[in-house]
C-alpha positions in Angstrom: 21.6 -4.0 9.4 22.0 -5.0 5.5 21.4 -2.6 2.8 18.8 -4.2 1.6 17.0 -4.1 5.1 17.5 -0.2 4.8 16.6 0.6 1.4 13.9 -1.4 1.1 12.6 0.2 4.1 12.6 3.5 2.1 11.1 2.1 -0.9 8.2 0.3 0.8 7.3 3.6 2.7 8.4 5.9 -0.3 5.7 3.5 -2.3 2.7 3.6 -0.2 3.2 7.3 0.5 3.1 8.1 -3.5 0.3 5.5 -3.5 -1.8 7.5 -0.8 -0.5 11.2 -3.1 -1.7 9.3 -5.9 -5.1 8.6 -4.5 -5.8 12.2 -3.2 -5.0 14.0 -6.6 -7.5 11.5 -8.6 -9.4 12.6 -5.3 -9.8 16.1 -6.2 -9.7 15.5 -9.9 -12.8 13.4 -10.5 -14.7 15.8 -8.4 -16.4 17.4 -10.7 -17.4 14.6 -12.7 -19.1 13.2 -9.5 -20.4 16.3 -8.4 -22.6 16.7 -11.8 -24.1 13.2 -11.2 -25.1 12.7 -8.1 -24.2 14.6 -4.5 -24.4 11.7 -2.7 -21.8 10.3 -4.8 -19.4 12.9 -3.6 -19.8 12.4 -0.2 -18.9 8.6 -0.7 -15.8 9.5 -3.0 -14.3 12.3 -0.6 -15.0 9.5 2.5 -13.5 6.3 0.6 -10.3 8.6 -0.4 -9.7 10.0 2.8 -10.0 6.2 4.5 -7.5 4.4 1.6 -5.5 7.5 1.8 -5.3 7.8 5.4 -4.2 3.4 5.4 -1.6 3.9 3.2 -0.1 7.1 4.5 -0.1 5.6 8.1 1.3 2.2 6.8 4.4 4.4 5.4 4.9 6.5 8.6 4.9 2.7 10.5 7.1 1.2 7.6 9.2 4.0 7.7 9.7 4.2 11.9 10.7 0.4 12.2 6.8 -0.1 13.8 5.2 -3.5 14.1 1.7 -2.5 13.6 3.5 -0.9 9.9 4.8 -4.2 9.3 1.5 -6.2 9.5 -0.4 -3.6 8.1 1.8 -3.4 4.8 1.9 -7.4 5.0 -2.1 -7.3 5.2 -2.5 -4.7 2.6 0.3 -6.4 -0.1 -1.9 -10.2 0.6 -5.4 -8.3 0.3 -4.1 -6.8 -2.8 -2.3 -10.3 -4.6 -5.5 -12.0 -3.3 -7.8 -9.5 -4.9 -5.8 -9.4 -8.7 -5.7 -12.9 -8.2 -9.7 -13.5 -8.0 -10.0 -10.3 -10.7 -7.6 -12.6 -12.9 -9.9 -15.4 -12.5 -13.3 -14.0 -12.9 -12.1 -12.1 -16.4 -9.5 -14.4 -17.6 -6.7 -12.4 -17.9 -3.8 -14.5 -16.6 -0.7 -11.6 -16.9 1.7 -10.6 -14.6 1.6 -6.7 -14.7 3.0 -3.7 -12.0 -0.5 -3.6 -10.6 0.4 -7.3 -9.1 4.3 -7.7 -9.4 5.1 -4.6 -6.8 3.0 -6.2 -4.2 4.0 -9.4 -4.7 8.1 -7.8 -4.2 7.0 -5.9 -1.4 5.3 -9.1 0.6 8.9 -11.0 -0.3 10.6 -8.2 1.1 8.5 -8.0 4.3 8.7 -11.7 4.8 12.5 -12.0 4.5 14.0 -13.3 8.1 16.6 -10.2 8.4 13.2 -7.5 7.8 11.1 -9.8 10.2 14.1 -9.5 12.8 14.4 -5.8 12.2 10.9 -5.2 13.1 9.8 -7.8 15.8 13.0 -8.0 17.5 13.4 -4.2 18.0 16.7 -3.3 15.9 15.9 0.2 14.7 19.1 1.4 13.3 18.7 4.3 10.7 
């Protein structure tokens, strides 16, 4: 297995797990603004966290154990979020390549390269 096979393994799991940390401390830090508004409000914000955090930590644990289901669910995640800049690009006209949509775009090249696609559909899960 290549190094790059390897250590973007790590990175791609290391990134959607800070992604998920990332999304639980905004989580418990805009608590209190949502609390003061409207209850409901927090329900819906505790629930949407927990679901995207939940995605993205069990996207890393799949990336990170050589899983198929990790694979395609990283794949799917990295496409819904290009797609979704893409349109958000369009509707304000803003045409600028920023981290927001160049680390997804890395990460589907990465997952679509043939030696990561062997890796993980052909079973070679060399640590």
């Amino acid at each position: 297995m290549s190094r790059l096979v390897d250590w973007g393994r790590w990175l791609v799991s290391a990134f959607f797990a800070v992604i998920a940390a990332v999304m639980i401390w905004y989580a418990l830090g805009a608590t209190p603004r949502y609390a003061v508004s409207d209850p409901h409000q927090v329900r819906y914000h505790f629930v949407s966290s927990a679901l995207g955090c939940g995605l993205l930590a069990v996207c890393a644990w799949g990336v990170f154990q050589w899983r198929i289901w990790g694979h395609v669910l990283a794949l799917t995640i990295c496409i819904l979020t290009i797609l979704l800049d893409v349109l958000f690009m369009i509707a304000y006209g803003t045409f600028a390549l920023n981290a927001g949509l160049a680390v997804p775009i890395l990460i589907t090249a990465w997952l679509l390269l043939p030696s990561v696609r062997a890796a993980y559909w052909h079973g070679e899960r060399l640590a």
